[in-house]
C-alpha distance (Angstrom), angle and dihedral (degrees) to the residues before:
residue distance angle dihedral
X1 . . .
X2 4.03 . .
X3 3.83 112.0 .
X4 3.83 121.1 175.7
X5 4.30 111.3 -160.2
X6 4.05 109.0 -156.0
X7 3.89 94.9 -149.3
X8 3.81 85.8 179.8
X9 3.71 92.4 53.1
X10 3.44 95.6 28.2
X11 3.87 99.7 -124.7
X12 3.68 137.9 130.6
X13 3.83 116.3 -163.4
X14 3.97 138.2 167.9
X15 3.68 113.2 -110.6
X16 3.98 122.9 56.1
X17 3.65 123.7 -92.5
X18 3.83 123.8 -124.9
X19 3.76 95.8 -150.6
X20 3.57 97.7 50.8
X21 4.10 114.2 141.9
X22 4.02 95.0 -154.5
X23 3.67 126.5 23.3
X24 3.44 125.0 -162.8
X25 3.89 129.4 -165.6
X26 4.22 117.4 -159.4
X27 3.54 128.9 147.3
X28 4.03 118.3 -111.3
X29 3.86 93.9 -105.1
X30 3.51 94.4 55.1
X31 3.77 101.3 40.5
X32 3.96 86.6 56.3
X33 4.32 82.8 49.3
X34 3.58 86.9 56.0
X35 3.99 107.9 44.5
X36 4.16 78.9 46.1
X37 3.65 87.2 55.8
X38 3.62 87.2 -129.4
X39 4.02 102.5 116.5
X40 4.00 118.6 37.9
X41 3.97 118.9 -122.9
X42 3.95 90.7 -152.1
X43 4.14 81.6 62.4
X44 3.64 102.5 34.3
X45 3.95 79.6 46.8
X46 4.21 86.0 60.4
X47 3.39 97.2 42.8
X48 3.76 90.2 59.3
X49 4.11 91.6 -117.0
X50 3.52 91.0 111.0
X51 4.21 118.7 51.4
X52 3.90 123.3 176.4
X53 3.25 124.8 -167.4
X54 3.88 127.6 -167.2
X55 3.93 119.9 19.1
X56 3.83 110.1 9.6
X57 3.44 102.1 -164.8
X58 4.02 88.3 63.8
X59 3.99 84.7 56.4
X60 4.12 89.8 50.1
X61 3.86 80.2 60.9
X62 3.42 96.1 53.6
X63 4.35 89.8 76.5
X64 4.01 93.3 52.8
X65 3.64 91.6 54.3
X66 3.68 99.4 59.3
X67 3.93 83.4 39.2
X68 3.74 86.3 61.7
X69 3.46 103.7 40.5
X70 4.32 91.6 53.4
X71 4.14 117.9 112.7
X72 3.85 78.0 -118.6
X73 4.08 93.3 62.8
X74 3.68 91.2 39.9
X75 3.71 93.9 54.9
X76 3.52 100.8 44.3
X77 3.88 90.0 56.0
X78 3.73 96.1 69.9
């Protein structure tokens, strides 16, 4: 499934985008392993399960937001 997340806009939609300024390729399985927190994108990254293309430091984002967004994160912040 292709997926493209507007964090500017703040919306996810089905379908891929055509102005997109980072692209990142990951099979379903590990997508759901990294939003759990339970896989690590600099690894899947290194085993070649995880490709970016375009700017790279927008992808090294992508980790901290799913960090934020745990029960965990929330918690701690009260």
């Amino acid at each position: 499934a292709v997926w493209t997340v507007d964090l500017k806009n703040q919306v996810v939609k089905e379908g891929a985008s055509s102005s997109a300024e980072c692209t990142i390729d990951v099979s379903d399985d590990d997508f759901a392993g990294l939003t759990s927190q339970k896989l690590n994108a600099q690894t899947l990254f290194m085993q070649g399960k995880l490709k970016v293309k375009g700017n790279m430091m927008l992808a090294m984002k992508l980790e901290t937001l799913f960090k934020a967004n745990t029960p965990s994160a929330a918690t701690s912040k009260l």
